[in-house]
C-alpha positions in Angstrom: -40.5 68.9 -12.4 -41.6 65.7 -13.8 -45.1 65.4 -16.2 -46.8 62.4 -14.6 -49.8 62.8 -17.4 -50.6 64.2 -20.6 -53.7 65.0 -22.4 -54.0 64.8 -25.9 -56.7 67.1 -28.0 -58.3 65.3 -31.1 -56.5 67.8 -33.7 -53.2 67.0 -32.0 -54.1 63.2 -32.7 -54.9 64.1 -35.7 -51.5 65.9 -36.7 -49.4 62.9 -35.0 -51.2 60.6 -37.6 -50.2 62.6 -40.6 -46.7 62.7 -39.8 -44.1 60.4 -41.3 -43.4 57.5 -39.7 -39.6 58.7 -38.6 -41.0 61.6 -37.2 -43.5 59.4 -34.8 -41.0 57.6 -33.6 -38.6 61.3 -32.4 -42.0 62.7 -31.3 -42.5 59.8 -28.8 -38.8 59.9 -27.9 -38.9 63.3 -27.3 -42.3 63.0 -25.2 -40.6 60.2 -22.9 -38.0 63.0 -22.3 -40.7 65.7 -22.1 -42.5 63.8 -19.3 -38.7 63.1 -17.2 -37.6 66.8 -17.2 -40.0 69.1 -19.3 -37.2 71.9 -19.8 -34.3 69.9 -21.1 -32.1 72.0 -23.1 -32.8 68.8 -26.1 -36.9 70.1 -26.5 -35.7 73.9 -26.1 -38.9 74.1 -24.1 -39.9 78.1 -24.5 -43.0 80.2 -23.7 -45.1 81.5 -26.3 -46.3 85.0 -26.7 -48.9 88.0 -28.7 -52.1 85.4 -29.4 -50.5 82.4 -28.2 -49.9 84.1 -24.6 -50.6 81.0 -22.6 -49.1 78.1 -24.3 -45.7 76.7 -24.3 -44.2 74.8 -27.4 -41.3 72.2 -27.2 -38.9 70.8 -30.7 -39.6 67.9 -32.1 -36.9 68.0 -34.5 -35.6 71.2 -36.2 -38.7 72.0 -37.8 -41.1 70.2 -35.6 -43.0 71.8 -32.8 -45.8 70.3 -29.9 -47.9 73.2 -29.1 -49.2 72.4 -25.7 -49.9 73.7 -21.9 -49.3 73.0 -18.1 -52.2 72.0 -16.4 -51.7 72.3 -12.5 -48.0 70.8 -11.4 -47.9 67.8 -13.0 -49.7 67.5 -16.3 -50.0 69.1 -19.7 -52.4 68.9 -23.0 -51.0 68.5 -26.3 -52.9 71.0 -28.8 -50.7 70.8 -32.3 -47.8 69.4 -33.4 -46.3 69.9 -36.6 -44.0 72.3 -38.5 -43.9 75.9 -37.3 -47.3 76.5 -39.4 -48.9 75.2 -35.9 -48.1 78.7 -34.9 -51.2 79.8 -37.0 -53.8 77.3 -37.9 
């Protein structure tokens, strides 16, 4: 499967902003590699359950997280990113 486009919602903007500097530049990294091969074992790619039924979430880093979800067979939206707090805000 490879992610030809991705949306991006204002609040995940938002987020991406906020983050350090070194972090922008992993999240981009890692978003290259989303968009080549969404489930590679490096983003630990995993389906999301209870209120978040619906939405997938890939790492960042260790503590990092996108919060985002497949739209049709070739695109996704990015809602969140951030630490695992992007779990409940």
């Amino acid at each position: 499967m490879v992610i030809t486009e991705i949306f991006y919602t204002s609040r995940f903007v938002k987020d991406f902003r906020k983050l350090p500097t070194d972090k922008q530049r992993v999240a981009i990294k890692r978003e290259k590699l989303f968009k080549q091969n969404p489930f590679s074992s490096v983003l630990r790619t995993h389906k999301l359950s209870g209120k978040l039924r619906g939405y997938w979430s890939f790492s960042i880093t260790y503590s990092d997280r996108v919060l985002f979800r497949f739209e049709g067979k070739d695109s996704a939206i990015f809602y969140k990113i951030g630490s695992h707090a992007i779990y409940s805000r």
